[in-house]
Steps between C-alpha positions, in 0.01 A plus 500: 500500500537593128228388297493383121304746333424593115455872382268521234531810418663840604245775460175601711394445884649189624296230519613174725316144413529244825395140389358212720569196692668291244535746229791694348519890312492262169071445605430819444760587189137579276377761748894647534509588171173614416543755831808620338350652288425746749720449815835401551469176622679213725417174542661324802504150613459457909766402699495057472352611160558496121899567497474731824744345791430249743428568878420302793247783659179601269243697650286840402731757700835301319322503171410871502854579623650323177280743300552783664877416441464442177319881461798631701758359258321599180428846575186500553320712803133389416335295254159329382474130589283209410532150678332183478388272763788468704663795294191670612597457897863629409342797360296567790709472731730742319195742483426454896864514619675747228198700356750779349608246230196421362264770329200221377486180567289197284471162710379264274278147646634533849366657827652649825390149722663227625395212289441140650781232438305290284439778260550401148673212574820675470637246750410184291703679225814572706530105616456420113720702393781418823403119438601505129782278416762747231723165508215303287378797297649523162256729330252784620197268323617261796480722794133641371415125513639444914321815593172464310301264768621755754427794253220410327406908353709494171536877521649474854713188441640698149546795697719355795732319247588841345738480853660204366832509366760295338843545624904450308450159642189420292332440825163658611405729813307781630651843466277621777576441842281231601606420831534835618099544398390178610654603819336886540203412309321604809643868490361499164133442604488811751431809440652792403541759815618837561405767731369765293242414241583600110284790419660541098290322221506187494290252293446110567434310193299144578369235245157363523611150552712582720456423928798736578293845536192475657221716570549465879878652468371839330500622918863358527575677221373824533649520872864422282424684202232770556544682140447121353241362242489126386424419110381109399607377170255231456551143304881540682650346810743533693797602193230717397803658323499174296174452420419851401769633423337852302251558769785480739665737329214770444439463835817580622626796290109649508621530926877604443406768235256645787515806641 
């Protein structure tokens, strides 16, 4: 599969930026352009993603094949890579199955776990978002108003209408593939494997009020990702990269400038 991806700029290591569940390369256009600055960067929307192409199968090992695909038809042999949440697992799983692509590695509010079903309520959004009626929206103020007593978090509800669209028709609808997630939201929730573990760099970012990285994972972790270190940006969740956006960024280039 050929994914939709934006070059940011052509100079410098490059960097790859994997967003999450729900999100699209546009979430994390700030931190693009402020990394280069220093790195030639790509953003890239997942496959069922952003303006990436449909597909009925979506699991880690397809994910990290799309990527890797991705490298193969831009050139490029290895590469720095940061991914959130679910970006995150499509990084690691890169890093476990393909280690020669990736030199350092930043997974940002995510761990190498399977996480329980009723984590986050991800699945209360999905049946929201399926159950919304496009044929009696007529305005994007409309569908924030069906989705809010199912979404009550402004912030979330906000951020899962950036997927919504208006077509040549003047009707609504999701450019993401909900069915297809709905459907392997299950694959999503495992973790990444491999049967080597990553022994390159490789930083995980979590926020303080965030349940996705706990202290109980730093042995799953290490076993992964031996050469790894975790940093906490406090006051931020789970978009940490949202709510702190400068400490985000310190933290980040302070690890890819390393030696």
């Amino acid at each position: 599969m050929q994914l939709n991806y934006r070059q940011y700029s052509d100079s410098g290591k490059p960097l790859l930026i994997l967003h999450g569940l729900f999100g699209s390369l546009g979430n994390w256009g700030w931190h693009s352009k402020q990394f280069a600055e220093h790195y030639a960067v790509y953003g890239v929307d997942l496959r069922n993603h952003g303006e990436s192409p449909h597909a009925d199968a979506m699991d880690y090992t397809s994910m990290a094949d799309d990527v890797k695909q991705l490298m193969t038809s831009l050139g490029i042999n290895s590469c720095f890579c940061i991914g959130h949440s679910m970006g995150g697992k499509v990084a690691m799983q890169l890093a476990l199955t393909q280690p020669q692509l990736i030199e350092k590695l930043i997974v940002v509010d995510i761990a190498p776990v399977t996480y329980p079903a009723r984590a986050e309520g991800h699945k209360q959004m999905l049946a929201a978002m399926a159950a919304l009626d496009f044929d009696a929206i007529h305005s994007r103020s409309e569908a924030e108003a069906r989705l809010a007593p199912f979404i009550p978090d402004e912030a979330t509800r906000k951020f899962i209408l950036t997927n919504l669209q208006r077509g040549d028709s003047g009707k609504y609808h999701w450019c993401l593939n909900l069915p297809a997630i709905e459907a392997h939201y299950d694959a999503l929730r495992v973790k990444p494997s491999g049967t080597l573990a990553f022994t390159k760099p490789t930083l995980f970012v979590k926020g303080s009020e965030s349940k996705y990285i706990r202290g109980e994972n730093e042995a799953e972790i290490l076993e992964l990702f031996p050469n790894a270190s975790v940093k906490t940006i406090m006051q931020a969740g789970h978009w940490l990269h949202a709510d702190k956006p400068q400490a985000f960024k310190k933290i980040a280039l302070d690890f890819l400038w390393m030696k």
